[in-house]
C-alpha positions as CSV (number, residue, x, y, z in Angstrom):
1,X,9.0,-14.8,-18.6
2,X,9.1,-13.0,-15.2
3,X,10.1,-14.6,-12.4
4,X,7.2,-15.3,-9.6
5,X,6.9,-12.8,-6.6
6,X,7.7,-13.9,-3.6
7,X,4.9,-15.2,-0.7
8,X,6.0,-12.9,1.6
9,X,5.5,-9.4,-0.4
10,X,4.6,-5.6,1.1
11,X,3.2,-3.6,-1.5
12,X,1.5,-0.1,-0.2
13,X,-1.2,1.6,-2.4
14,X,-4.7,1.3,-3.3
15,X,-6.3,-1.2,-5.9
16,X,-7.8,0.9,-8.9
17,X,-9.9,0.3,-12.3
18,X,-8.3,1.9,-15.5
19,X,-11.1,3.2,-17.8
20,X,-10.2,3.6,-21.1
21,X,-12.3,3.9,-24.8
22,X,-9.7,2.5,-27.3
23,X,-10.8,4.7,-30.0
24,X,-11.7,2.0,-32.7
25,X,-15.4,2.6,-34.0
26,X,-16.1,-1.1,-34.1
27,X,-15.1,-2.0,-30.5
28,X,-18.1,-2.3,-27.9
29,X,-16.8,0.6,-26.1
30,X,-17.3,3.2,-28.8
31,X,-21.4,2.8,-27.6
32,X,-21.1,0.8,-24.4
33,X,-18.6,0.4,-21.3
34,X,-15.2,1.1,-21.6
35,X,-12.5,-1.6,-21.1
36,X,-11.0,-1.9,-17.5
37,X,-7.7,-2.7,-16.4
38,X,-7.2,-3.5,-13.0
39,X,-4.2,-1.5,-11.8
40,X,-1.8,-0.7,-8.4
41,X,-2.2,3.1,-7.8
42,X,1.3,4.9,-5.0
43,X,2.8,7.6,-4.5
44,X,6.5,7.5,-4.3
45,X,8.4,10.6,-3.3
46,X,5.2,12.5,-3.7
47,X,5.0,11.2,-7.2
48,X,1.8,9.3,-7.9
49,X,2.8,6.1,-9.9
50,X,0.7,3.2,-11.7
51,X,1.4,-0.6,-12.1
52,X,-1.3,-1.8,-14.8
53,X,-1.8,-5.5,-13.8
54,X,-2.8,-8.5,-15.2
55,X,-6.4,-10.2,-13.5
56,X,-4.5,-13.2,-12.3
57,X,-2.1,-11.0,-10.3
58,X,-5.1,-9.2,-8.2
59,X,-4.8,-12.1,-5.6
60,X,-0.9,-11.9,-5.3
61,X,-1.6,-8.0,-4.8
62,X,-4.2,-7.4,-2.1
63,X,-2.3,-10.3,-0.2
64,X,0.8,-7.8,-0.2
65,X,-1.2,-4.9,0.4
66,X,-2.9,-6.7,3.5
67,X,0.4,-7.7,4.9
68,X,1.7,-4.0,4.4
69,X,-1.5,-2.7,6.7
70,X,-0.9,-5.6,8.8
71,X,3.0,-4.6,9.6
72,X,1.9,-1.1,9.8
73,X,-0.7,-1.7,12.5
74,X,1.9,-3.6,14.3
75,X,4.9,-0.5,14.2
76,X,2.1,1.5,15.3
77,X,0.7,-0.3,17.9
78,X,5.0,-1.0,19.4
79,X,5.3,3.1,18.7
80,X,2.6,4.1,21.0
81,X,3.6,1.5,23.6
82,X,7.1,2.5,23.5
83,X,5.3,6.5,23.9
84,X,3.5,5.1,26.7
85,X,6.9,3.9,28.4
86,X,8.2,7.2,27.7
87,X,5.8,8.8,28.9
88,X,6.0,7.2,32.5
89,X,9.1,7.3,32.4
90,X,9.2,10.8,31.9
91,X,6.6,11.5,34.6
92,X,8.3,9.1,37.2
93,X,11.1,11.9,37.5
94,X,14.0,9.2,36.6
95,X,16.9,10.2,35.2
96,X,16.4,13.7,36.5
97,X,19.4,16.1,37.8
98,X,21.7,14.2,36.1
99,X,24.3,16.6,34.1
100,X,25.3,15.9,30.0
């Protein structure tokens, strides 16, 4: 069995549905809807890879992917404040006329 994963989790990607027919002529989706397997879709190095995932993980999952938009939104929000301090900093003339 695989070991639990942990509360505090970052996982960045999107949520997707896998649609799939199995190919078995007496299965429901031969006439009707395919089966669905919920699934973590990222791209890693420009590579698109995908986690198929079991329906009891999906809580676990958007959890990590809301506290991966959450940390994002917060380096964002310190990088423009620390552009902002540049910035001024910049405009305010200081450190100007000194030699390297």
């Amino acid at each position: 069995m695989s070991e639990p994963l942990p509360s505090d989790l970052l996982l960045r990607g999107s949520l997707i549905i896998l649609r799939r027919k199995c190919g078995k002529a007496s299965c429901h989706c031969a006439e009707g809807a395919p089966h669905e397997t919920p699934a973590l879709s990222t791209s890693v190095r420009n590579i698109t890879q995908i986690i198929t995932l079991r329906r009891e993980e999906l809580p676990r999952v958007r959890s990590a992917l809301r506290r991966y938009q959450q940390a994002l939104a917060t380096l964002d929000r310190k990088a423009l404040r620390g552009l902002a301090l540049l910035r001024r900093h910049v405009r305010s003339g200081a450190g100007r006329g000194q030699r390297r």
